[in-house]
DOKOLTOR-112336 format. One line per field, with one value per residue (C-alpha): chain; x, y, z. Coordinates in steps of 0.2 Angstrom, whole numbers. Layout:
% DOKOLTOR-112336
chain: c(A,...) $
x: c(X,...) $
y: c(Y,...) $
z: c(Z,...) $
//
This chain:
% DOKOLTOR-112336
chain: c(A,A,A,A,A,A,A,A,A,A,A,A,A,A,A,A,A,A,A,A,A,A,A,A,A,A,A,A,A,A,A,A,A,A,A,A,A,A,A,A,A,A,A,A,A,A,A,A,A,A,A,A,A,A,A,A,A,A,A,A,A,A,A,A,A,A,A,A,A,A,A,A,A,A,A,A,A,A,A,A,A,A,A,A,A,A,A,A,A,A,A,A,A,A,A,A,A,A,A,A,A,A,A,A,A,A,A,A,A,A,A,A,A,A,A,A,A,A,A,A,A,A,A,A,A,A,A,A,A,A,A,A,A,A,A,A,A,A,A,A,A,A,A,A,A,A,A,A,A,A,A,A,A,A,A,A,A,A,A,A,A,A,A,A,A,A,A,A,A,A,A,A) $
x: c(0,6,8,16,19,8,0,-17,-26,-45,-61,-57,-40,-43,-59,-47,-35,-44,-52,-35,-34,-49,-37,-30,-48,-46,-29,-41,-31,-38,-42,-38,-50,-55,-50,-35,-25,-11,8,18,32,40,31,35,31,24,25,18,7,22,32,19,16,35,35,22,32,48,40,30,45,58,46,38,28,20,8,16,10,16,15,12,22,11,2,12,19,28,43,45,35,32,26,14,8,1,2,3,22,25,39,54,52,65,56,44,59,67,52,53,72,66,53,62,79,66,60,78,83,70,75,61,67,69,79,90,86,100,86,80,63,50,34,18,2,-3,-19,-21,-12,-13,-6,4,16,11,19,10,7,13,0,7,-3,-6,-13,-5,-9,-10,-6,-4,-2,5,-3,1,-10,-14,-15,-31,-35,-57,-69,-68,-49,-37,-42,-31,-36,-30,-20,-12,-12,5,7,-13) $
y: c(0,18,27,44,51,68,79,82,96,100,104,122,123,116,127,142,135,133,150,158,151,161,173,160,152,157,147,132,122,104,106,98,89,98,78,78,93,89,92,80,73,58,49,31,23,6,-5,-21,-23,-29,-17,-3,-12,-13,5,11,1,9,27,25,21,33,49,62,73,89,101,113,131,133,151,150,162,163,154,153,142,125,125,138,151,143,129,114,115,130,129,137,138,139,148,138,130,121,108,102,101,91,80,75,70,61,50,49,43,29,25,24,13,0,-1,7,23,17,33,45,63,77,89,99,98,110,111,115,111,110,116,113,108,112,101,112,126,142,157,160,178,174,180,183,174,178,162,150,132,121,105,89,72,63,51,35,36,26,36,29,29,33,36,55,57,54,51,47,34,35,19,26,41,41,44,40) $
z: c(0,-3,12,22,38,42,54,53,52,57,51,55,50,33,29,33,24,6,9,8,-11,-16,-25,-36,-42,-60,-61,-68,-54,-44,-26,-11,-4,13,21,14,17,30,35,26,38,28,11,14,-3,-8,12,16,34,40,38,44,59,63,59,71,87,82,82,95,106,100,93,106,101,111,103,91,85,68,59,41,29,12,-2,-16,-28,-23,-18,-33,-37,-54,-51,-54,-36,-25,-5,12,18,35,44,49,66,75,83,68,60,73,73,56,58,70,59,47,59,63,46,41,54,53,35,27,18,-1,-6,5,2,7,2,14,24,18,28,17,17,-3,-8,-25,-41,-60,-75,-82,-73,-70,-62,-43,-36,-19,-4,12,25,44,53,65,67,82,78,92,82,67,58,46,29,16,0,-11,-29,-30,-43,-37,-37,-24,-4,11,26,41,48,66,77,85,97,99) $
//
């Protein structure tokens, strides 16, 4: 199954969220679904139930998480401002960014990262995406988000596009 590591966002947050792309709706671009808009931490690729659940012990004995508030910088293009893909940055914050070394230490060490990326980690959110590049305007934004877990999900192929389900909470 095809799965990722992200944090979650809420009803609330995600409404606010799509509301803040109102300014791009003529850029013929395909919306997020309100459900699946989230903070990818670390994509995990093609595992087996084996593998997850060997995953999910390792995490939950080695990751701690506490609530975090994250400020989010703009919507813009992603991670250039032409682009394929329009998001909500958010500003750089030592200890998300340490808690996604952390995940991805763990997924490294129980031998599930497939490739090794020097790149570095740059929170978003995405909100929508187009098919071809365009050139995004970017908005600066003014919203901070509370976020307290991380989640495993399965990413899905439907008849109405793409949808996420939710294997773990962790820590639950």
């Amino acid at each position: 199954m095809r799965t990722f590591i992200a944090m979650p966002l809420n009803h609330q947050q995600a409404n606010a969220l799509l509301k803040l792309g109102c300014f791009y709706r003529d850029k013929n671009l395909s919306w997020s679904r309100l459900k699946n808009l989230h903070i990818t931490l670390q994509f995990l690729g093609q595992k087996s139930v084996e593998e997850l659940t060997y995953l999910q012990f390792i995490l939950r004995q080695q990751v701690q998480m506490r609530p975090l508030e994250l400020n989010l910088e703009h919507v813009a293009g992603f991670p250039h401002c032409r682009s394929r893909i329009l998001a909500v940055t958010i500003a750089p914050h030592a200890e998300l960014t340490y808690l996604q070394r952390q995940i991805k230490a763990c997924v490294a060490d129980s031998g599930l990262l497939d490739v090794v990326s020097e790149a570095d980690f740059l929170p978003h959110i995405t909100l929508a995406r187009t098919k071809r590049v365009q050139l995004f305007e970017c908005m600066p934004v003014n919203l901070t988000l509370c976020v307290s877990k991380f989640e495993l999900y399965q990413s899905l192929q439907g008849t109405q596009g793409v949808y996420y389900r939710v294997l773990n909470s962790i820590p639950g």
